[in-house]
C-alpha positions as CSV (number, residue, x, y, z in Angstrom):
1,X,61.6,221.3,127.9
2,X,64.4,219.8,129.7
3,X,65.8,218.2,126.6
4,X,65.8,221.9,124.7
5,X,67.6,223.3,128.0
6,X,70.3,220.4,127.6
7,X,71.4,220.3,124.0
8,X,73.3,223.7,124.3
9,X,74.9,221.6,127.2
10,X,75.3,218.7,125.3
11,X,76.9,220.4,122.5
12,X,79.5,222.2,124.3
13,X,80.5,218.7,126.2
14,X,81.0,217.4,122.0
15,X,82.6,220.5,121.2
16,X,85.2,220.0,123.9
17,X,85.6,216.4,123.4
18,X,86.4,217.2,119.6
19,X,88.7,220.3,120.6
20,X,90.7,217.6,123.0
21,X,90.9,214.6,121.3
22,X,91.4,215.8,117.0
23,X,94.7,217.4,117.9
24,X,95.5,214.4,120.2
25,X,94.5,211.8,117.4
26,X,96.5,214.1,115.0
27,X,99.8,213.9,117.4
28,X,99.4,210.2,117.5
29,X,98.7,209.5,113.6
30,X,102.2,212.0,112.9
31,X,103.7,209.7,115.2
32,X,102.6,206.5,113.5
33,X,103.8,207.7,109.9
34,X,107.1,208.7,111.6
35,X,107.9,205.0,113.2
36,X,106.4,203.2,109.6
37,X,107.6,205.5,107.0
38,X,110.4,208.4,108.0
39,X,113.0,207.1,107.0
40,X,111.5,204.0,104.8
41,X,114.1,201.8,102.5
42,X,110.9,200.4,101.2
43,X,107.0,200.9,101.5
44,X,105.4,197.6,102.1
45,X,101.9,196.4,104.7
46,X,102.8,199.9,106.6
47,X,100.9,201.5,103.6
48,X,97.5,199.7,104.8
49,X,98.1,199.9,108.3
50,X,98.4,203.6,108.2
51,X,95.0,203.7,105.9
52,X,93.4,201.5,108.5
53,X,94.8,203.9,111.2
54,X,93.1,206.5,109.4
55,X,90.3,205.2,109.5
56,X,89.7,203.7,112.7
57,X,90.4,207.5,113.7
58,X,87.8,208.7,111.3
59,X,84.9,206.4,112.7
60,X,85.6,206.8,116.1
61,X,85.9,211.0,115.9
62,X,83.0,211.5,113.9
63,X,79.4,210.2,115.3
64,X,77.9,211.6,111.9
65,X,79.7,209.2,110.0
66,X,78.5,206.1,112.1
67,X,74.9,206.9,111.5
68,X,75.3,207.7,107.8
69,X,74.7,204.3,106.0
70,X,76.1,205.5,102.8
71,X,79.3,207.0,104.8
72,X,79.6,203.8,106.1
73,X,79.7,202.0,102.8
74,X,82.4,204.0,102.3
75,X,84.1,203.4,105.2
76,X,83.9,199.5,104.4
77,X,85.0,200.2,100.8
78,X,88.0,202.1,102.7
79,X,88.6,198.8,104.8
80,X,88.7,196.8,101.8
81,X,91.3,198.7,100.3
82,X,93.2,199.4,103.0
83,X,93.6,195.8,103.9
84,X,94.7,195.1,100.3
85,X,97.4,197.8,100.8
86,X,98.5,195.3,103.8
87,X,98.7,192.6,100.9
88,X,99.7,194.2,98.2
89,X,100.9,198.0,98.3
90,X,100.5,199.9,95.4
91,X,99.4,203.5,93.9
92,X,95.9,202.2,92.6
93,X,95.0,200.8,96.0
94,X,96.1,204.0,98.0
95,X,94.0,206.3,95.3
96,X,91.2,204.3,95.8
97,X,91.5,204.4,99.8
98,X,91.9,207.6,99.6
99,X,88.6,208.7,97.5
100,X,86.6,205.8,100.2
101,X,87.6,207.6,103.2
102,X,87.2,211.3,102.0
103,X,83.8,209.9,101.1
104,X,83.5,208.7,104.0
105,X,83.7,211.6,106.0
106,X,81.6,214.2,103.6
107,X,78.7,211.9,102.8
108,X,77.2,212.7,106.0
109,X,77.6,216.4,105.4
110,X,75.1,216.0,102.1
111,X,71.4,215.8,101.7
112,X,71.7,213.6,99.3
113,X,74.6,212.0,97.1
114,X,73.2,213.9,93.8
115,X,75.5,213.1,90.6
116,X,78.8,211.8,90.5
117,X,80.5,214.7,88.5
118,X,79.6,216.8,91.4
119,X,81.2,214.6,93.7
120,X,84.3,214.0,91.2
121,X,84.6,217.9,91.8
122,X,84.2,218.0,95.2
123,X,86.8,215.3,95.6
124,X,89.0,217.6,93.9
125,X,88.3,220.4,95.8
126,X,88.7,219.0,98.6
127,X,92.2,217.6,97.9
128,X,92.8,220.9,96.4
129,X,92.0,223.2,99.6
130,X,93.9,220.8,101.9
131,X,96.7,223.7,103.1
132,X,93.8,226.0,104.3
133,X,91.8,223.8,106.2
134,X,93.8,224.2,109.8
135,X,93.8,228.3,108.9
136,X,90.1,228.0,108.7
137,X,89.6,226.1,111.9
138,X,91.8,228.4,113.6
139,X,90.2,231.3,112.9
140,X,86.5,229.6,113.4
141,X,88.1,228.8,117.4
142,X,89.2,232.2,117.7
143,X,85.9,233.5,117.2
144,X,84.2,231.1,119.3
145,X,86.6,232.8,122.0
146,X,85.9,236.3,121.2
147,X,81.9,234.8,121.1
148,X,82.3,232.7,124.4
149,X,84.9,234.3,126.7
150,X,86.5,232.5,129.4
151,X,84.6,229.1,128.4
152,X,87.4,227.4,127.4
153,X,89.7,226.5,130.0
154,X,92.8,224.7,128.9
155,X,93.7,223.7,132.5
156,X,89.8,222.3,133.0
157,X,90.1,220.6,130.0
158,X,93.4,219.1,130.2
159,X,92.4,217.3,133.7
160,X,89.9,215.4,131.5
161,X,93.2,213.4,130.1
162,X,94.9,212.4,133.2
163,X,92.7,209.0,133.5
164,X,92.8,208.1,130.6
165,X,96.7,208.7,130.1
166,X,97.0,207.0,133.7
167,X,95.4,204.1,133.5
168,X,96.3,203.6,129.4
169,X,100.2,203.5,131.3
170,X,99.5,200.9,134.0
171,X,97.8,198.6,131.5
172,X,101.0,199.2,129.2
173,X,103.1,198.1,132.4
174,X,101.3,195.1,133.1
175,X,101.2,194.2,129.7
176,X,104.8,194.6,129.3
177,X,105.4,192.4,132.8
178,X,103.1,189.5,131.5
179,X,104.8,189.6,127.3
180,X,108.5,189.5,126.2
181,X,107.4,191.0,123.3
182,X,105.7,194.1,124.3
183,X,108.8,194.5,127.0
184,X,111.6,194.2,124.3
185,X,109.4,196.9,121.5
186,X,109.3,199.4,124.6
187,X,112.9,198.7,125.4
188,X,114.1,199.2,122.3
189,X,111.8,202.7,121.6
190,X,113.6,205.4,122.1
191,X,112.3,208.1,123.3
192,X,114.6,211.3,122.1
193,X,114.1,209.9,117.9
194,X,111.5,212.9,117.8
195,X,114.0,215.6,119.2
196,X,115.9,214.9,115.9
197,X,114.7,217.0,114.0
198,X,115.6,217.5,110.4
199,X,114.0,220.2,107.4
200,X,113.0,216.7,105.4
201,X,111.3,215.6,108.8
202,X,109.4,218.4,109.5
203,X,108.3,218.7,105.6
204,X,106.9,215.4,106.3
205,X,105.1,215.8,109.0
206,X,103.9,218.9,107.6
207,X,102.1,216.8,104.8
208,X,101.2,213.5,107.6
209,X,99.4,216.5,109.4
210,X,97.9,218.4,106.6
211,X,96.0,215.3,104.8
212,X,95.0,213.8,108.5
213,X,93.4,216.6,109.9
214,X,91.6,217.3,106.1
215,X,90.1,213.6,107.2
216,X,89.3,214.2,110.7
217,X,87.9,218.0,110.0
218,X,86.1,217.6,106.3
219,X,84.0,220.5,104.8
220,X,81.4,219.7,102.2
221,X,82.0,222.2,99.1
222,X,79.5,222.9,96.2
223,X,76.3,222.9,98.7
224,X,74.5,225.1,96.0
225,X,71.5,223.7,93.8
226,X,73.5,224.3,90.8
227,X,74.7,221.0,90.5
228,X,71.5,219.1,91.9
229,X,68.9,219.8,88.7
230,X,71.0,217.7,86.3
231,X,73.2,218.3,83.5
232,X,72.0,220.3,80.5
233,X,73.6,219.4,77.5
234,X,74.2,223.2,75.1
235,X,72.0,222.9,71.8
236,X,74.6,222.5,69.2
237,X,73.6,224.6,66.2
238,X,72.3,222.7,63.1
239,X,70.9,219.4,64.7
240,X,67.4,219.2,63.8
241,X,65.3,216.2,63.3
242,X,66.2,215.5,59.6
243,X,69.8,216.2,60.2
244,X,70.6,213.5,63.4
245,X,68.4,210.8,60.6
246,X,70.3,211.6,57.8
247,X,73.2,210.9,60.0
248,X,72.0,207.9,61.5
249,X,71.2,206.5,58.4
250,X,75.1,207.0,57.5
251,X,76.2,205.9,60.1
252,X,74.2,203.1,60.5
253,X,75.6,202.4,56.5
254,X,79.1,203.4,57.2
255,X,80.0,200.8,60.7
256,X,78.3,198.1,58.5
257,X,80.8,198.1,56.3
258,X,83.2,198.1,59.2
259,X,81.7,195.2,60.5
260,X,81.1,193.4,57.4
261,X,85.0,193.8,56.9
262,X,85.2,192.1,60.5
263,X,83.1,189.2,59.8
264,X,85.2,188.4,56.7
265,X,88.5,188.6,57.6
266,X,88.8,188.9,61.5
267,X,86.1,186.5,62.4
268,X,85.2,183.9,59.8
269,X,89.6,183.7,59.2
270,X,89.7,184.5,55.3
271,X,92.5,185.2,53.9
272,X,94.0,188.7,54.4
273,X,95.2,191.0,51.5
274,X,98.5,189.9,50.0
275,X,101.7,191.8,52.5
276,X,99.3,191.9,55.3
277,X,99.6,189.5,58.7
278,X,96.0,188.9,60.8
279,X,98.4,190.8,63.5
280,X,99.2,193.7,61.5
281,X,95.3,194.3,60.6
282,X,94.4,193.1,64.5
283,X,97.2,196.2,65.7
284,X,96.7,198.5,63.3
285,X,92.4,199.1,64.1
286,X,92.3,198.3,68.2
287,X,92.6,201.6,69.4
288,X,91.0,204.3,67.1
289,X,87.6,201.5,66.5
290,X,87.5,202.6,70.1
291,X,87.7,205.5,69.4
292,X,84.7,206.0,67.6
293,X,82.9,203.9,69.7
294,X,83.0,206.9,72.1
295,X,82.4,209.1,69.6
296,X,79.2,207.4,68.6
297,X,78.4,207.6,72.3
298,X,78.9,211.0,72.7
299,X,76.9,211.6,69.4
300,X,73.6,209.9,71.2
301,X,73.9,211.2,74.4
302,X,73.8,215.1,72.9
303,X,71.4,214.3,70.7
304,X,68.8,212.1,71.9
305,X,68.0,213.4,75.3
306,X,64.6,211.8,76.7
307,X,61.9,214.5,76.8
308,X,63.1,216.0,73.5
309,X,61.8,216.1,70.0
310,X,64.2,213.5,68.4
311,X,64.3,211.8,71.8
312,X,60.8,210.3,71.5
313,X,60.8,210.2,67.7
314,X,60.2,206.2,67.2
315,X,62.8,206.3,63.5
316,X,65.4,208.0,65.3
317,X,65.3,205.5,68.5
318,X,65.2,202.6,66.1
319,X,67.9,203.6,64.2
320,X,69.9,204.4,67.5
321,X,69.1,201.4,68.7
322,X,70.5,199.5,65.4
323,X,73.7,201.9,65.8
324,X,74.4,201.0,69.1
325,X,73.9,197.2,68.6
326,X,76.6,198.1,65.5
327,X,79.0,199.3,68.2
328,X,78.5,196.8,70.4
329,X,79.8,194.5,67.4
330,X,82.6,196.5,66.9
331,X,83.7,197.1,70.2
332,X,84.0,193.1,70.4
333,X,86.3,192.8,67.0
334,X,88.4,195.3,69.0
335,X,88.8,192.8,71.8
336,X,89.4,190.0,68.9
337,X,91.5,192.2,67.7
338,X,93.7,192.0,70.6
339,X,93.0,189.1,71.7
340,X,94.8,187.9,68.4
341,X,97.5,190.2,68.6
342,X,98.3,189.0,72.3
343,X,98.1,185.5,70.7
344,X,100.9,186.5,67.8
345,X,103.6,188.2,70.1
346,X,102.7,188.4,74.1
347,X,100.5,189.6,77.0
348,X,101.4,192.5,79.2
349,X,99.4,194.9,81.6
350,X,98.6,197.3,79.6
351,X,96.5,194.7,77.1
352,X,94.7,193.6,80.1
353,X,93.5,196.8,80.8
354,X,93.2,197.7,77.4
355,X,90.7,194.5,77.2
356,X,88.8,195.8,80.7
357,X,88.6,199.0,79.1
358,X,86.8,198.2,76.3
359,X,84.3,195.8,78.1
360,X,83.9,199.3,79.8
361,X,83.1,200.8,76.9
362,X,80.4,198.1,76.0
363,X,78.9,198.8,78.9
364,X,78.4,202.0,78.6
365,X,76.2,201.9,75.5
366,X,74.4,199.4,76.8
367,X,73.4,201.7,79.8
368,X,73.0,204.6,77.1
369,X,70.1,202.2,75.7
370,X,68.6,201.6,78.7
371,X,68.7,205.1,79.3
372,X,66.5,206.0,76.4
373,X,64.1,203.2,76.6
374,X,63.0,204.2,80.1
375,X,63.4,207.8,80.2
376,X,66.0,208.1,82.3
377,X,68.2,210.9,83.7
378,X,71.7,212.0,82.7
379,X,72.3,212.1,86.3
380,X,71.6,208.4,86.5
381,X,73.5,207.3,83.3
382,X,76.8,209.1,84.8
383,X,76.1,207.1,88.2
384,X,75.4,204.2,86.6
385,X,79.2,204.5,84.4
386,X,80.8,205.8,87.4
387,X,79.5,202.8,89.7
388,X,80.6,200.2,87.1
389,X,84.4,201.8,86.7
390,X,83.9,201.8,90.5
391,X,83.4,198.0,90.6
392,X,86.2,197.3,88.2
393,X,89.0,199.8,89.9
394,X,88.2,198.0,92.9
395,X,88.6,194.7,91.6
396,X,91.9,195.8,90.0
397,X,93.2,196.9,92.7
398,X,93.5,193.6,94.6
399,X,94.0,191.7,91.2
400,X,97.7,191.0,89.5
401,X,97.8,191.7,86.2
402,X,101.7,190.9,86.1
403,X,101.5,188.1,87.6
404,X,98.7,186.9,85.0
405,X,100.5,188.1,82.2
406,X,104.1,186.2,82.9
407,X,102.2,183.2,84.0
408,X,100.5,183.5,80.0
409,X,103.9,184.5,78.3
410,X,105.5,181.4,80.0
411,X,102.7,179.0,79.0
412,X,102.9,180.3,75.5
413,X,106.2,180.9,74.5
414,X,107.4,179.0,71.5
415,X,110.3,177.5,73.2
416,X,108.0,175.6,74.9
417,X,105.5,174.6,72.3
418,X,103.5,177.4,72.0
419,X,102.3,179.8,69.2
420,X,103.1,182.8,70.6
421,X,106.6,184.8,70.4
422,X,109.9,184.4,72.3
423,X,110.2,184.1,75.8
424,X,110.9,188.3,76.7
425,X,113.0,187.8,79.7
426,X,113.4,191.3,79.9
427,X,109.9,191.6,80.5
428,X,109.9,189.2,82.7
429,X,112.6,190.9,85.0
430,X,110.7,194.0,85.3
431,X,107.6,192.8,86.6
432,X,110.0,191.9,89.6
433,X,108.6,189.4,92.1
434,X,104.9,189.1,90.0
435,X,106.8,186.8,87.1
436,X,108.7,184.5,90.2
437,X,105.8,181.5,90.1
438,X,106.5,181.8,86.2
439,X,110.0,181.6,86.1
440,X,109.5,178.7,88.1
441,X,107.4,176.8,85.7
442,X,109.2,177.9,82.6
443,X,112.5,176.6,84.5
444,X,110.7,173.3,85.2
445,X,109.9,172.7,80.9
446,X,112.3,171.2,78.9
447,X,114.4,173.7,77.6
448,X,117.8,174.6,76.1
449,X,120.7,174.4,78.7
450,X,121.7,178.1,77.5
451,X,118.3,179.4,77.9
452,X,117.8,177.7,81.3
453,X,120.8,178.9,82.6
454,X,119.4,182.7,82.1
455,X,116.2,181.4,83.5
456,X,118.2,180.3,86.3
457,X,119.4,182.9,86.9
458,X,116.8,185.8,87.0
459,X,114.7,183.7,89.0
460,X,117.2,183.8,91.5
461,X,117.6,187.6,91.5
462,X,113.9,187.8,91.2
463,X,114.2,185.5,94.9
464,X,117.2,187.5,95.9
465,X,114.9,190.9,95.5
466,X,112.1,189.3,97.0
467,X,114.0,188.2,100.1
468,X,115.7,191.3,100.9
469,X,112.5,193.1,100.8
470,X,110.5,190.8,103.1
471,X,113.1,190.6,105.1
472,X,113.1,194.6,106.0
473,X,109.9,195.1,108.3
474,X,108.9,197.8,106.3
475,X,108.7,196.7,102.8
476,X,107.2,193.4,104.0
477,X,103.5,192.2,102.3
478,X,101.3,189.3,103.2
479,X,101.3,188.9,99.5
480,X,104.9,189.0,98.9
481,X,105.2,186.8,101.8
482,X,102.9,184.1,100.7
483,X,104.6,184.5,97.3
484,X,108.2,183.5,98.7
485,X,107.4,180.6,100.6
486,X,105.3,179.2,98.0
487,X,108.4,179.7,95.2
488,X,110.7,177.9,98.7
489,X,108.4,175.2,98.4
490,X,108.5,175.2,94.7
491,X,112.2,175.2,94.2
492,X,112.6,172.5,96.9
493,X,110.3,170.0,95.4
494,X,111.7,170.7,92.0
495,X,115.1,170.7,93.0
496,X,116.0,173.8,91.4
497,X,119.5,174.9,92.0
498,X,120.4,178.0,94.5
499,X,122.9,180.1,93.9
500,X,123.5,184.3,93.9
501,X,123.1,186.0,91.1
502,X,125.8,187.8,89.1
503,X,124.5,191.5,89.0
504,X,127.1,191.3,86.4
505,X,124.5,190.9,83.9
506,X,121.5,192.1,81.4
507,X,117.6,191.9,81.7
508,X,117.6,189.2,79.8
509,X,120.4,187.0,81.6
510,X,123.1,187.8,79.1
511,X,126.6,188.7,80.4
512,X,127.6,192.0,79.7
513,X,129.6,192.8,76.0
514,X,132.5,193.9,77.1
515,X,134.3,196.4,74.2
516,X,138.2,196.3,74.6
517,X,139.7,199.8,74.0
518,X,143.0,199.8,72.4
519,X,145.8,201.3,74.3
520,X,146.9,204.6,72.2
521,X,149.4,204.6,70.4
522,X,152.5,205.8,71.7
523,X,153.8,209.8,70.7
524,X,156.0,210.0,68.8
525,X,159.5,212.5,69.6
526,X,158.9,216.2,68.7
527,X,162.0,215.8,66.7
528,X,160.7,213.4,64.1
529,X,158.2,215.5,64.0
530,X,159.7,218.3,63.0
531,X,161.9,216.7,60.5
532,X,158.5,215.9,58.4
């Protein structure tokens, strides 16, 4: 009995605490994008101390999220990220913060995590409805007034702050006696920089408070049992049992001649048709092969759902089963495919994840097989795909893909001995401080004294860059900073020369043509003209 008469109690106490301390925790999370980003030269470790802010915020306001486990799963997967935004800043990382901690704060809010389509929507709804959330919270407090009147006393509920803001300011003072350092940052503060205000300013902290009070006041959307009985897929018309073997059986005839054309030429090495290069016929087939791998998957999945007729008919499963294997083959000539065409000219980024991508794709037919050996869902195949992209976005986002393909390119160039194309240099220059560690190793091979002294020189604007940045506290990163003393170190044992770089200059190291314009001529008097 006494615990029934207390929880009305006991939720007005948390009501108040949350009507205090959001807009507080608001105020101070404006005020921490202000000092690290407004204005910002550069965006550097700020971005992940922000995310980590926002985070620490999020656990600590919401009880609901610290005894959700999955919410806290997200909340770690947020830490991870945001403490690879401390060592390496970058869009990929932030999107991927950002999706943890909005998860972290709705999981709680949901029965049960369902599909992840429906959460891929509610994502961005949720992103989507961001302007309207503090109109909606205003209005829900004013008609907890006009419900409760006179319950909520600003003065009352002010007093609440006093000890904490007192004591929080003799700590601060002691501190600040005891540590130089602490003294000279609240020396050097000043105190009137948020008085300045500016239409940029304000439109900044406009956008700081929008997302951060979506964070610390989420709303689940799409609560409905729509979503939460699976995904029917629409009957298309003229599929029938004999139609989907037929196909199969096509199919099936059709990617074994692909594949039969991959083992000769691609994988056993036979020669190629007479005008054609092995990198021509590796180029010319990577992308649309994949292509109609996805086709083929989407072909399966609408047409041999488990519990259906062709589903559990034991030809068409076989014959799946033999397609899919088929795939599987072809989805690996694609990645020999370019694998040999990085081998002919050179790596970048976009063949990485071009190569990542297609593993993708491998794996999600083998999770379409395992869905129709044992029956399951649709629900749990799109789980299933979405957990493994999951997996590999997060590993990309702490991985350097530049860095890996300048470190290749330099190791393969044909000026140093290796089968691959000419050192790009202009490449090389825009992957900024990534190709540094390269440039350092190509400068240390034997090579021409013209092409060394271009080398030369973009490694030191590449150091030049790199310094200026780290030197600024906002666009420093742990990454960038373990990067520069490592290329110091480099340089010094090498004995590399030092030297600033002429700006004077193209991508590739070149001096700029200069094209000499011819004075005019002279005009001639209007009398000789006239005379003609």
């Amino acid at each position: 009995m006494e615990a029934t008469l207390a929880s009305p109690r006991a939720r007005r106490s948390t009501w108040r605490f949350t009507f205090l301390i959001k807009p507080l925790a608001l105020a101070a999370l404006i005020a921490l994008a202000d000092r690290l980003f407004y204005p910002a030269d550069a965006v550097g470790a700020t971005l992940g101390i922000f995310v980590l802010a926002l985070l620490l915020s999020a656990v600590a306001l919401r009880p609901d999220l610290r005894r959700s486990r999955p919410a806290l799963v997200a909340a770690a997967a947020a830490g991870w990220f945001g403490f690879w935004l401390v060592d390496d800043p970058g869009p990929l990382g932030l999107a991927l913060a950002w999706v943890a901690l909005t998860m972290a704060v709705l999981l709680p809010k949901a029965a049960q995590f369902g599909n992840g389509l429906r959460w891929a929507l509610r994502l961005f709804l949720h992103g989507l409805a961001t302007p309207l959330r503090p109109i909606q919270d205003l209005s829900r407090l004013a008609r907890v007034r006009r419900r409760r009147p006179g319950r909520i006393n600003i003065w009352s509920l002010s007093s609440t702050l006093v000890l904490p803001i007192l004591g929080t300011g003799l700590f601060l003072t002691l501190f600040a006696a005891a540590n130089p350092l602490i003294e000279s940052t609240l020396t050097g503060l000043d105190p009137l920089s948020f008085l300045r205000f500016s239409p940029l300013r304000t439109i900044f902290w406009g956008f700081i408070g929008l997302v951060t009070w979506r964070l610390l006041s989420p709303r689940l959307m799409l609560r409905g049992p729509a979503f939460q009985s699976g995904i029917d897929w629409l009957d298309l018309p003229g599929i029938s049992t004999a139609s989907v073997t037929i196909s199969l059986v096509a199919f099936n005839a059709l990617f074994a001649l692909q594949n039969g054309l991959d083992l000769a030429f691609l994988w056993s090495g036979a020669a190629l048709p007479e005008g054609m290069t092995l990198a021509q016929y590796a180029h010319r087939g990577a992308y649309p092969l994949i292509g109609t791998a996805l086709l083929a998957a989407a072909f399966v999945l609408v047409t041999t759902r488990p519990g259906t007729a062709m589903g559990g008919n034991r030809l068409i499963r076989r014959l799946v089963y033999f397609w899919i294997a088929q795939n599987l083959f072809l989805v690996a000539s694609t990645m020999l495919r370019t694998i040999d065409y990085i081998e002919a000219y050179l790596l970048t980024e976009l063949r990485i994840e071009a190569l990542i991508w297609m593993a993708l794709v491998a794996v999600g037919l083998v999770l379409i097989c395992v869905r129709l050996a044992r029956g399951r869902s649709s629900i749990w195949l799109i789980n299933a795909n979405m957990a493994a992209a999951a997996l590999v976005l997060g590993a990309s986002a702490a991985i350097d893909y530049d860095r890996i393909a300048a470190g290749w390119n330099v190791r393969h160039a044909r000026e140093v001995g290796g089968r691959g194309s000419p050192i790009d240099l202009c490449y090389l220059s825009q992957m900024t401080d990534s190709a540094l560690l390269p440039l350092i190793e190509l400068e240390s091979r034997p090579l021409p004294p013209e092409l060394r002294g271009r080398v030369s020189w973009l490694r030191n604007l590449v150091t030049q860059r790199l310094e200026a940045r780290q030197a600024h506290w906002q666009g420093w990163d742990w990454r960038g900073a373990r990067r520069l003393a490592a290329a110091r170190e480099q340089v010094a044992a090498l004995r590399l020369p030092r030297f600033p770089a002429d700006l004077d200059r193209q991508c590739d190291g070149w001096p700029h043509r200069r094209i000499e314009v011819a004075p005019p001529a002279p005009a001639q008097p209007l009398t000789a003209a006239k005379g003609r």
